[in-house]
C-alpha positions in Angstrom: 44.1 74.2 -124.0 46.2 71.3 -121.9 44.8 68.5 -120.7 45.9 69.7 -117.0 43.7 73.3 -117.9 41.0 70.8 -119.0 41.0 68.9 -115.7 41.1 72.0 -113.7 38.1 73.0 -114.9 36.3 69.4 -114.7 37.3 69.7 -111.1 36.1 73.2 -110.6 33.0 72.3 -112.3 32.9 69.6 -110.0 33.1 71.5 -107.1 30.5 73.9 -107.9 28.2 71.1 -108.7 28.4 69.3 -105.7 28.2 72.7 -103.3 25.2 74.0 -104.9 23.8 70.4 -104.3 23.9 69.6 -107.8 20.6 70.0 -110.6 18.1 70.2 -107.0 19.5 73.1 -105.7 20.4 74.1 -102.4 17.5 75.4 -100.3 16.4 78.7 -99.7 17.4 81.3 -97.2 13.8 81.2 -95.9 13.0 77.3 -96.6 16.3 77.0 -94.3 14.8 79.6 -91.8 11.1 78.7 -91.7 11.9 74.7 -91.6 10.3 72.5 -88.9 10.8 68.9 -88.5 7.5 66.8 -89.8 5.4 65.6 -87.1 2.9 64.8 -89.9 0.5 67.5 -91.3 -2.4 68.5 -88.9 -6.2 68.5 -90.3 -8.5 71.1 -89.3 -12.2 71.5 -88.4 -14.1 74.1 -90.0 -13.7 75.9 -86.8 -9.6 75.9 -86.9 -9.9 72.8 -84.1 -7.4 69.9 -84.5 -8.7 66.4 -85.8 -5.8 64.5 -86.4 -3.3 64.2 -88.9 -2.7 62.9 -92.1 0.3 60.7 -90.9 1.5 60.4 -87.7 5.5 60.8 -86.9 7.0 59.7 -83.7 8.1 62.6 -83.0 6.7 65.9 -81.1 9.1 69.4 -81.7 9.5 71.1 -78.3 11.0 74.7 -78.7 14.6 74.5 -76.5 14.0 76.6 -74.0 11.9 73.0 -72.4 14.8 71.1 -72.7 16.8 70.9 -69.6 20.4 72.0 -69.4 21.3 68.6 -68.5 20.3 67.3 -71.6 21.5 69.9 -74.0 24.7 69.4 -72.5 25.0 65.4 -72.8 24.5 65.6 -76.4 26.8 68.9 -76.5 29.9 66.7 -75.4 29.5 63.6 -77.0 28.0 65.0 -80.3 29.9 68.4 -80.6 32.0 69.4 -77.5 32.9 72.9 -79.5 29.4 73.7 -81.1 29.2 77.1 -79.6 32.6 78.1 -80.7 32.6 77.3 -84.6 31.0 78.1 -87.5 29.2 74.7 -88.3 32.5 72.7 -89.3 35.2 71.9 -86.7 38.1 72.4 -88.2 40.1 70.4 -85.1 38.0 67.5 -85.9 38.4 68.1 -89.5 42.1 67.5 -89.2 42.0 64.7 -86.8 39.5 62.6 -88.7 41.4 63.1 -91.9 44.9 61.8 -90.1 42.9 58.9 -89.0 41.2 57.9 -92.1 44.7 58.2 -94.2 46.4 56.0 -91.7 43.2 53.7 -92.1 43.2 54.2 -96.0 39.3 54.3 -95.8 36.7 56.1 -93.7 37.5 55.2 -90.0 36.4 58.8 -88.2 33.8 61.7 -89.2 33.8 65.0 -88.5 30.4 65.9 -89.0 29.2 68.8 -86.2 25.8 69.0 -84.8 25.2 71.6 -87.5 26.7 69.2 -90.4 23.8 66.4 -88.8 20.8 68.5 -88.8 21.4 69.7 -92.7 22.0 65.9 -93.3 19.0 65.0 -91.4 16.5 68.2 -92.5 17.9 69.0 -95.5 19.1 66.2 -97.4 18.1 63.4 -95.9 18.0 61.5 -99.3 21.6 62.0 -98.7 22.3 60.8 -95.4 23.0 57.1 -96.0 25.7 58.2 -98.5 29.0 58.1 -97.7 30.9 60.1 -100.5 32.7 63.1 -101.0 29.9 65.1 -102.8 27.6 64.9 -100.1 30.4 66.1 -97.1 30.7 69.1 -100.0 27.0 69.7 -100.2 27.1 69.4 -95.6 30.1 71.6 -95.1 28.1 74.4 -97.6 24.9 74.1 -96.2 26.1 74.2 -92.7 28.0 77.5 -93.5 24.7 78.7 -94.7 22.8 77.2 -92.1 24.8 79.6 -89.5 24.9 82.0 -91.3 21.0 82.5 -90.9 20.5 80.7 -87.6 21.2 81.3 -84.4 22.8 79.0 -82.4 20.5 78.4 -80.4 17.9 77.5 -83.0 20.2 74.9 -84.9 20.3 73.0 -81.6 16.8 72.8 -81.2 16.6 71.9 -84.5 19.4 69.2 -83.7 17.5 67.7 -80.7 14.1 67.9 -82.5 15.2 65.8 -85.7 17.7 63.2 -84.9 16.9 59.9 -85.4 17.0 57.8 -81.6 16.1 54.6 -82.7 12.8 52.2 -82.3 11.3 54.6 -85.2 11.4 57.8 -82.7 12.9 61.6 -84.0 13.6 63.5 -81.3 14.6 64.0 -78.0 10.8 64.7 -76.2 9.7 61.2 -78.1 12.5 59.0 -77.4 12.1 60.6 -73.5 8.7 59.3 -73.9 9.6 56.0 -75.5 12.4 55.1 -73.2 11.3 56.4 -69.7 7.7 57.4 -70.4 7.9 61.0 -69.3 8.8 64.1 -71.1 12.2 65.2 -71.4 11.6 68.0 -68.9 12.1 65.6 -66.0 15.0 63.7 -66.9 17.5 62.6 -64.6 21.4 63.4 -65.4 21.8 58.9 -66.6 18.5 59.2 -68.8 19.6 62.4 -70.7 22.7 60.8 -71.3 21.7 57.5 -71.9 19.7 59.7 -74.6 22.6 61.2 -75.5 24.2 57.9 -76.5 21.9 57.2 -79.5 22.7 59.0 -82.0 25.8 57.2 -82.8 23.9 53.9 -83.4 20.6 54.3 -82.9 20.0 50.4 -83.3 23.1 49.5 -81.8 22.8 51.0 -78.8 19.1 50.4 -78.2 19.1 50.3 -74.5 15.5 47.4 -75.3 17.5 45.2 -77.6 21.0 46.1 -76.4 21.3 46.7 -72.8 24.9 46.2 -72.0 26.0 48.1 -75.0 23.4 51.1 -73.8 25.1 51.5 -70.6 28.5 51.4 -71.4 27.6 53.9 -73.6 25.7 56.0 -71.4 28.3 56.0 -68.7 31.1 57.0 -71.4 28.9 60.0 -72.4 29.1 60.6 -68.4 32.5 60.4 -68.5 32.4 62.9 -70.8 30.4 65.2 -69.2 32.5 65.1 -66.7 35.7 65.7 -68.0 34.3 68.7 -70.0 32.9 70.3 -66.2 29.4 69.7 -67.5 28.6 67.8 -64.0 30.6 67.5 -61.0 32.5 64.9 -60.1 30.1 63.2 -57.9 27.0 63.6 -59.3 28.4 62.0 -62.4 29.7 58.6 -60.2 26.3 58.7 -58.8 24.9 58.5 -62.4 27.4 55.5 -63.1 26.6 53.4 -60.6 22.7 53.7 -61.1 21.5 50.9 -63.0 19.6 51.3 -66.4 16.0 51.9 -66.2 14.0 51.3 -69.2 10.4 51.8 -69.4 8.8 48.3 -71.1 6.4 49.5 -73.2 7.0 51.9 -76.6 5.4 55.4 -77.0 3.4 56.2 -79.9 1.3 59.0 -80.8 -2.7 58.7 -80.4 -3.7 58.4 -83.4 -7.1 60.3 -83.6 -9.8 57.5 -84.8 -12.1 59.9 -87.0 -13.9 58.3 -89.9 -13.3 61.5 -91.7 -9.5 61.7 -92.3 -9.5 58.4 -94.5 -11.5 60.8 -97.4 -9.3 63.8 -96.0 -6.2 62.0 -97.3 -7.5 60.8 -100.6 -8.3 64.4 -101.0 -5.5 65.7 -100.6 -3.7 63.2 -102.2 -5.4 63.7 -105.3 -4.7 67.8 -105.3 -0.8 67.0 -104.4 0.1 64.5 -106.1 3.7 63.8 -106.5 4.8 66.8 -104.8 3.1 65.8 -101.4 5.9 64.5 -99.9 8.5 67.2 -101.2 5.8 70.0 -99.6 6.6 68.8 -96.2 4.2 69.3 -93.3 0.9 71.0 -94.6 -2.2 72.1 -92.9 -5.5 71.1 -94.0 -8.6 72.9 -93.6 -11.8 71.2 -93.9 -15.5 71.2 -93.9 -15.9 68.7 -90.7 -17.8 69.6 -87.9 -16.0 68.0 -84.8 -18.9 67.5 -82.7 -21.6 66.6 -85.4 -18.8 64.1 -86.4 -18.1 62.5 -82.9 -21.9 62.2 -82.5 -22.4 60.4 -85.9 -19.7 58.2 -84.9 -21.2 57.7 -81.9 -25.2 57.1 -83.4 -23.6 55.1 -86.3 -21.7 52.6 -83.7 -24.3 52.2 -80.7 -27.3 51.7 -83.5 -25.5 49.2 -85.4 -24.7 47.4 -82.2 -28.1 47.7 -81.0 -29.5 46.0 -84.4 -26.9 43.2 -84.1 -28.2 42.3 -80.4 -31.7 41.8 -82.3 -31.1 40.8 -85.6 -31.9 37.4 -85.1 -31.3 37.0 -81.9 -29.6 33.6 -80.9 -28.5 32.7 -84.4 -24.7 32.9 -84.8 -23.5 35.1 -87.6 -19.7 35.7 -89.0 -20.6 39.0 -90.0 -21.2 42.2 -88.4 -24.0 44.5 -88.6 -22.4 47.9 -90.7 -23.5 51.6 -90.7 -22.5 54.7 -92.4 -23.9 57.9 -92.9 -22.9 61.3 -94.2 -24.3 64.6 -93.0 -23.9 68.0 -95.3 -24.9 71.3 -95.3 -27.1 71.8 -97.9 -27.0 75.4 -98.9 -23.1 74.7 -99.6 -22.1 71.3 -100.0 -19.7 71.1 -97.2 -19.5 68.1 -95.5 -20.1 68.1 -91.4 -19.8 64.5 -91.2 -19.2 61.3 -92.5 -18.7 57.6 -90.6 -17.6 54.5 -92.7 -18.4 51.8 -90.5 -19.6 50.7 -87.4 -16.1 50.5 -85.7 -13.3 52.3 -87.0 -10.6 51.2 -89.6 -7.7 53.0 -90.7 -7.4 52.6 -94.5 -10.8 50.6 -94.5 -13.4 50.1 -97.0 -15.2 53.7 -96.9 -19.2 52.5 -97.0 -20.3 56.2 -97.0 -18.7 57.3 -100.2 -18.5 53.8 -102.3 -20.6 51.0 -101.1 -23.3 50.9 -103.5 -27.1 49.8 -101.8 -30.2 49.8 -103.1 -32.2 52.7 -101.0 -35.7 51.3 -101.3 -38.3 53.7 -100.1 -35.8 56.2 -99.8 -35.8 57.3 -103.4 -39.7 58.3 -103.5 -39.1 61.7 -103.0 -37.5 61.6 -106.3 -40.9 59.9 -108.1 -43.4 62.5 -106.2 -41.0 65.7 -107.0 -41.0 64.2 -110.6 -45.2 63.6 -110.4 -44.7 67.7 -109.1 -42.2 68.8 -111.7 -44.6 67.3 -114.4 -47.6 69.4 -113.6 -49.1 67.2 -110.9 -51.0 68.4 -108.6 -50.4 67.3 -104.8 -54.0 67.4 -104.9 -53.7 64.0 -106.8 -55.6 61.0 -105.5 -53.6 57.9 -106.1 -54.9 54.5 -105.9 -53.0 52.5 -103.4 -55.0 49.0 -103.8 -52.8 45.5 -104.3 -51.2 46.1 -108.0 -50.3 43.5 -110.6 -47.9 44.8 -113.4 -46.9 42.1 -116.2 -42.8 42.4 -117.4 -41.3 42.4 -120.2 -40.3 38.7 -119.4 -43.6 37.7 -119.2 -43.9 37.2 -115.7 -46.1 38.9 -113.3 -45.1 41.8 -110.3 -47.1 41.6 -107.6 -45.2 44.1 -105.0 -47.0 44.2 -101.6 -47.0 47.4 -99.5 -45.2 47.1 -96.2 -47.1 45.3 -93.9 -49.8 44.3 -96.3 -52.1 46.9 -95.6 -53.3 49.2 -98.4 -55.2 52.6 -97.8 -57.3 53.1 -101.1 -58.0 56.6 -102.6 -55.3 58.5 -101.1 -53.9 62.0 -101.9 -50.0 62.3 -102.7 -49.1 63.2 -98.9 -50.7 60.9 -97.5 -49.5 58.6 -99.7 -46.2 59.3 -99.4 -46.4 59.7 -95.7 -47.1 56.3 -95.4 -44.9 55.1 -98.1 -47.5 53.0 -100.2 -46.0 50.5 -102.4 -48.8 50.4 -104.9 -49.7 54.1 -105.2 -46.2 55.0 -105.4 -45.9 52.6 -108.5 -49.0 53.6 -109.7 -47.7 57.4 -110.0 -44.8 56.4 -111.4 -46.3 54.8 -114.4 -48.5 57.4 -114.9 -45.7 59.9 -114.7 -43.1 57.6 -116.8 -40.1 55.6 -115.9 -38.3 58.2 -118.5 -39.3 61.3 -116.3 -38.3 59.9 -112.8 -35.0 59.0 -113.7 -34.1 62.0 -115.5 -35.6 63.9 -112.5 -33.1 61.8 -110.3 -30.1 62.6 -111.9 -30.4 66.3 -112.3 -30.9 66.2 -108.4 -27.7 64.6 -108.4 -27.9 60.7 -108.5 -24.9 59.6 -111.0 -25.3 55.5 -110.5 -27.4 54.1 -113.5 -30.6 53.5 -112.8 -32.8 51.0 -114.3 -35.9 51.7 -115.9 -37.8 49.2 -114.5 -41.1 49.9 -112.5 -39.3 48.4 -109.3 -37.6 51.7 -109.6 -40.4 53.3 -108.0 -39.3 51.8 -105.0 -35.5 52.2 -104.8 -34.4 49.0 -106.8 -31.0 50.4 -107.8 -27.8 51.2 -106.3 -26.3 54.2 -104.5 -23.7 55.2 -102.1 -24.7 56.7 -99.0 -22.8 60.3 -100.1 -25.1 60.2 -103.8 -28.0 60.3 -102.2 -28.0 62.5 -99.4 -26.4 64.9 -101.7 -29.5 64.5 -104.3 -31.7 65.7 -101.3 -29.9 68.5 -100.7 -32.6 70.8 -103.4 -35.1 69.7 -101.6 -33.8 71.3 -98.4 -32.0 74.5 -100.4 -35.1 75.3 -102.3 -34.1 73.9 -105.8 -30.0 74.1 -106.3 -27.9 71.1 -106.8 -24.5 71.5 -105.2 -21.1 69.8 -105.3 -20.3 68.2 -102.3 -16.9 69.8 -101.0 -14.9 67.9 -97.6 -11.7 70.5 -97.6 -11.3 74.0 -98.4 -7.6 74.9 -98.6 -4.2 73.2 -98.0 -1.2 75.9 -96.9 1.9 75.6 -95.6 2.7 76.1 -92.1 3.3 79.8 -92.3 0.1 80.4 -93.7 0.9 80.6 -96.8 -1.4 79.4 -99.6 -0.7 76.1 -101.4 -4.6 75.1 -102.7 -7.8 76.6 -102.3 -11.1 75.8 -103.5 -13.1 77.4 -106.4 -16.0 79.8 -105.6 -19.1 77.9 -104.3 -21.0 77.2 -107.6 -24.9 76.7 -107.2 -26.8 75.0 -110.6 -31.0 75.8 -110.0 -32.5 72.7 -111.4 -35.9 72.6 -109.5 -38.2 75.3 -108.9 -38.4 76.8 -105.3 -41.9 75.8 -105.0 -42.0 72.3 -105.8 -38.8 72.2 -103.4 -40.8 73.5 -100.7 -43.9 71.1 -101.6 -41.9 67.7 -101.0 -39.9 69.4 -98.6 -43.8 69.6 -96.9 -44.8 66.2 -97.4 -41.5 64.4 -96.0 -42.2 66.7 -92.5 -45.4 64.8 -92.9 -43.3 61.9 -93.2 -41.7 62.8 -89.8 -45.2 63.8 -88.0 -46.8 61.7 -88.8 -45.8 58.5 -91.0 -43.0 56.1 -90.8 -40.2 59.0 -89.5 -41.8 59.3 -86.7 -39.3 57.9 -84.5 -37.3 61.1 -85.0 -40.1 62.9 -83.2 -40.4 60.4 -80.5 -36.6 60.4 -79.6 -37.3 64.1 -78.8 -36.4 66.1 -82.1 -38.6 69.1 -81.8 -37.3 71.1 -84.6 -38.6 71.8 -88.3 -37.4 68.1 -89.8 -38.1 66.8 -93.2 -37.0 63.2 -93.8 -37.9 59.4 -95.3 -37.2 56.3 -94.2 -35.8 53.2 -96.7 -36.0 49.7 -96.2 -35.3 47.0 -99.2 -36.5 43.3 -99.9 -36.5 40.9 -96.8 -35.0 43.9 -94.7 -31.2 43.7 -95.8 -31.4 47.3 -96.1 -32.7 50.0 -93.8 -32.6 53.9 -94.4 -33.2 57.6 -93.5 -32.2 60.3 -94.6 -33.5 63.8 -92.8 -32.8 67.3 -93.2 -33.4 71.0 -91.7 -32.6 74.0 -93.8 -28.9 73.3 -92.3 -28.4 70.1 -92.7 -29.2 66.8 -94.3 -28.0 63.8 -92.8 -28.5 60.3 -94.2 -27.9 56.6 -92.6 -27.6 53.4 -93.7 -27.4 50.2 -91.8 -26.9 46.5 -93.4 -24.7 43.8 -93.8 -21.8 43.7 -95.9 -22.7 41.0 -98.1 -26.5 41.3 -98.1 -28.6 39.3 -95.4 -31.8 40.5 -93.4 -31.2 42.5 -90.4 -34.0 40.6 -88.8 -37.9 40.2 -88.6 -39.9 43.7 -89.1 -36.5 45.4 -89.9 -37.4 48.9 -91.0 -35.6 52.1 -91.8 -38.4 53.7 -89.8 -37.8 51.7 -86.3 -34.1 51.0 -87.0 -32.0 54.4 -89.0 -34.5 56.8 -88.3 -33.5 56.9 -84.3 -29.5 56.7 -85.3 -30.6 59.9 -86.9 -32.6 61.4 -83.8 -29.6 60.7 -81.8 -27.3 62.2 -84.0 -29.2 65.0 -84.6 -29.8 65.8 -81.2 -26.1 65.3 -79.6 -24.5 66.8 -82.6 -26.1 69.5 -83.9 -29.6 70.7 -82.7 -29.4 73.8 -80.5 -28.8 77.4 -81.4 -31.7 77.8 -83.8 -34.7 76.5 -84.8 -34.8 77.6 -88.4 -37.6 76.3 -90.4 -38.9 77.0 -94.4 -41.1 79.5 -95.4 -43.2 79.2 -99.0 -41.4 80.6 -101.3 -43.9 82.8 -103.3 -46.4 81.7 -105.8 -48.1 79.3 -103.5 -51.1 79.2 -101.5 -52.4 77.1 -98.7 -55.7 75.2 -98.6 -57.1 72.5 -96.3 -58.1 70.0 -98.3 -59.7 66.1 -97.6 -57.0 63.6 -97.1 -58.8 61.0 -99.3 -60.4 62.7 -102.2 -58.2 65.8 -102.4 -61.1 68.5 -102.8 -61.3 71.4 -100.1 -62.6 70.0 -96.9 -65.9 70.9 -95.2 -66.5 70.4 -91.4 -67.2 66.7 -91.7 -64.2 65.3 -93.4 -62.7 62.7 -90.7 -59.3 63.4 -92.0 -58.0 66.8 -93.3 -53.9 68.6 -93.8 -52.9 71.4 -95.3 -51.4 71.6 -98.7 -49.8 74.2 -100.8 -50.0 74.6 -104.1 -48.8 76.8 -107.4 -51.4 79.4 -108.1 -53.8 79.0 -110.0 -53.7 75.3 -109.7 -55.8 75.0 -105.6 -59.0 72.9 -105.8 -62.3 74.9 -105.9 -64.7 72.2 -104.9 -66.0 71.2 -101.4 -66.1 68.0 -100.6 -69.6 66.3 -101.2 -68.7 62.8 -100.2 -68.3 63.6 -96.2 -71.7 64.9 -95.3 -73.9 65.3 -92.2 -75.0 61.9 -91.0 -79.0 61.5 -90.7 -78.4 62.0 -86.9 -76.7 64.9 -87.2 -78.8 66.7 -89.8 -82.6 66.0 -88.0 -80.4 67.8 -84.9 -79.4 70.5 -87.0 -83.2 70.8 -88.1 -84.5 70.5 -84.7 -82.3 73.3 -83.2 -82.9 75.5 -86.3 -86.8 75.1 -85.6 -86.7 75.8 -81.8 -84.1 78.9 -82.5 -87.3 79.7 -85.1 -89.8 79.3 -82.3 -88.0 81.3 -79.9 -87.5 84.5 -81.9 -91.4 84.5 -82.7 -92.4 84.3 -79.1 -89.5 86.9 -78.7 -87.5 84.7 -76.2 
């Protein structure tokens, strides 16, 4: 073989290399029929409702049947004066730039045809800074392709949808925007061309930095226009002659403020991966519900403001008051909402999935459901008198209940209801350290947890998302779920890229003891220290419990339906009190009762019914036995078969008053029937 053979082949090779745009590939007939420039992917609400988008281009596609004539045909003859006449190279300007750039001996003139600039732009746009002979190969074979299986029409849209116009704006209907701050529909014969005059040097030619440049390049594409019978004569001296108009402020796209597309893009990040980028514009679907999520936003921001105007009022702080709160639908996991602060940060530290805060009261649910789990009966009295516990240290715990009133003998609901320090600690200890925390975690708390007694009363740390998704059995009767926030990513044709598993539910309580807690926290909300909830108007079946830590840094509730459990936290960043009497009762539990009622109550009043196996008796809120007629203070309570109280209460009887009037009517009834009255 010759060395000349050997070369023609290298060449050929060559060629074919560079045409089929090299190891890549060239893209697909439907990949180059189906593209869309990005205008960054758009994120869904569960009910197919925009949020926002994952990025945000400056850019919005318009199809070109918007775009006036006027403004097709100013980039039509300075761009590409024969577009509709060749096949996506020009050979005319083909020869003409190559006679130029051999008498220059370098590159003085291109070629490239509005077809040529929208593969560079769409297509290969890793490309388009290059200036070498490989790339004008790959252009000239894509554009042949690109015509091949578009119409004319639809490469030009194309064109006027992705160019680059300077000032970080694609597209003509941005730029418009940008530049004159109306749409492109409404352009005047100077604007489209003044338009029309970017793409050549987009920063060059910035009409904002560049003025004089702009217009003598706006009027030359005018010139144009007119020499190609695009505009008469007159009009286009009229358009000379009229100074340029720029509008002094830049366009850019709203970007939609919702807490929730911060977690939405980790998410997805974490399923793409490297190929994100390369996948172009995607559509996410998600969980969110758009108007629970606009009213948590709302309840999170107004109540954090409100606690900062009180916190300590007149005393200056650095710091801001902070909320978050996440709201999830407990029978699948999905999340409705979720806020991260009380004012909105793109990229911000997201408190509702990883600030870590100690719940306080908050986590007794966990100690009585263990007290219920280990054969308990919610019959129990407790003791809720001041307790001393001695530590391991050698020091002494003396933990007061809030307030510093203490109830006595006490049944578990009642205690609970109020949220009493001391018989809370009390149960635990009887029901062991060991039992409550693995009760915890198969409920779904994953943060260590101490086995300390201060335990009892929320002293460890968990995000916002842990724990409202740990109350979710309570509300589902006995399944742990997996919190889910999106449930497929496609492409924009529809096509599937990701999609969730199947829902997976893991039973880890029984039904019954899920419907007993889920009784005593409505208590909680009745009667006890949720109560706000039912004075901001909440009417419907509502479980909850409020949470408040040492010196009131930290202030809770969490509250659920069969539908929905919704927690809030409020506090400062780095931990200080929120003020005097700060409590999760008087300042979470009505960010919840707002939420709740803007964002999602309406359209049923669904409530829990026992599951069977249990029965209902009236027992004495103090002793716990069944309650006679004279027991000051009496609820209903369920319990497992076999397992109700069979004793009257003996300790509530008749006063002396009461019985000698009982006697006295017995005896005149007596006296009447003899005498036959």
């Amino acid at each position: 073989m010759t060395s000349g053979a050997v070369a023609a082949g290298v060449v050929v090779l060559a060629l074919v290399f560079a045409t089929t745009c090299g190891f890549r590939g060239c893209p697909t007939t439907e990949s180059l029929q189906g593209y869309e420039p990005r205008q960054g992917s758009p994120v869904l609400d569960r009910e197919g409702a925009m949020l926002g988008r994952l990025q945000y281009v400056r850019r919005v596609n318009i199809p070109l049947d918007t775009v006036p004539q006027v403004v097709r045909d100013a980039f039509l003859a300075v761009e590409d004066r024969r577009f509709y006449d060749h096949g996506g190279i020009d050979f005319r300007s083909a020869v003409r730039a190559l006679f130029a750039n051999v008498r220059e001996m370098g590159v003085a003139e291109g070629f490239s045809t509005i077809t040529m600039q929208v593969v560079r732009n769409a297509f290969i746009p890793e490309m388009a800074l290059q200036r070498t002979l490989r790339r004008k190969l790959i252009e000239l074979a894509l554009a042949r392709k690109l015509e091949q299986n578009l119409t004319k029409d639809k490469i030009l849209e194309l064109y006027l949808n992705v160019i680059y116009l300077g000032n970080g704006v694609y597209g003509v209907e941005a730029a418009s925007r940008d530049l004159f701050g109306k749409g492109v529909g409404r352009l005047s014969l100077e604007e489209a061309a003044t338009l029309a005059a970017l793409p050549k040097g987009p920063s060059s030619y910035n009409p904002r930095r560049h003025p004089d440049r702009a217009l003598a390049r706006r009027n030359l594409v005018i010139t144009l226009m007119e020499q190609q019978g695009r505009v008469v004569p007159e009009a286009a001296r009229e358009a000379r002659a009229t100074p340029l108009r720029i509008q002094e402020k830049g366009w850019y796209p709203e970007s939609d403020q919702v807490d929730a597309l911060d977690p939405i893009r980790a998410v997805v990040d974490s399923l793409l991966g490297d190929d994100a980028d390369a996948m172009g514009d995607v559509v996410v679907h998600t969980t969110i519900d758009s108007r629970a999520q606009q009213a948590a936003a709302r309840a999170v921001r107004t109540q954090a403001e409100r606690i900062e105007r009180n916190a300590e009022a007149g005393r200056q702080r650095e710091a801001s008051v902070q909320g978050a709160m996440v709201a999830l639908d407990p029978r699948t996991g999905e999340i409705r909402a979720i806020v991260n602060g009380s004012s909105y940060e793109r990229g911000g530290f997201s408190r509702a999935i990883a600030a870590r805060r100690q719940p306080g009261s908050a986590f007794k649910p966990f100690v009585y459901g263990a007290a219920l789990s280990s054969g308990y009966s919610p019959a129990m009295v407790l003791d809720d008198s001041p307790v001393e516990l001695e530590l391991p240290t050698g020091e002494t715990w003396e933990p007061d209940n809030y307030g510093g009133e203490y109830s006595g003998q006490l049944t578990m609901r009642r205690a609970l209801m109020l949220s009493a320090n001391a018989a809370t600690i009390r149960l635990a200890g009887q029901v062991g350290l060991h039992s409550v925390i693995s009760y915890a975690e198969r409920m779904g708390i994953s943060s260590a947890l101490p086995e300390v007694p201060a335990l009892a009363l929320g002293a460890a740390e968990v995000t916002p998302l842990e724990l409202v998704a740990a109350y979710a059995p309570f509300a589902n009767g006995g399944y742990r779920i997996a919190t889910t926030l999106v449930t497929s990513i496609t492409r924009s044709d529809s096509s599937p890229i990701w999609e969730r598993d199947s829902l997976v539910h893991e039973p880890v309580l029984d039904p019954r003891e899920a419907f007993q807690v889920t009784s005593m926290l409505q208590t909680v909300v009745q009667h006890g220290t949720g109560f706000e909830v039912r004075r901001a108007g909440v009417r419907d079946s509502v479980a909850g419990k409020t949470g408040t830590t040492n010196e009131g840094n930290d202030v809770w509730f969490v509250g659920y339906t069969p539908s929905l459990v919704a927690g809030f936290w409020f506090g400062y960043d780095t931990p200080m009190s929120l003020g005097a009497n700060a409590s999760g009762g008087r300042l979470a539990a009505p960010a919840f009762a707002d939420f709740y009622r803007r964002g999602w109550q309406g359209g049923t009043n669904a409530h829990w019914d026992p599951p069977p196996g249990l029965v209902m008796k009236v027992i004495d809120s103090y002793n716990g036995e069944l309650a006679n007629q004279y027991c000051p203070v009496t609820h209903r309570e369920w319990f497992k078969s076999g397992t109700e109280p069979t004793s009257y209460c003996e300790e509530h009887q008749a006063s002396l008053w009461e019985t000698l009037e009982g006697v006295g009517s017995a005896f005149g009834k007596a006296i009447k029937d003899l005498l036959g009255f």
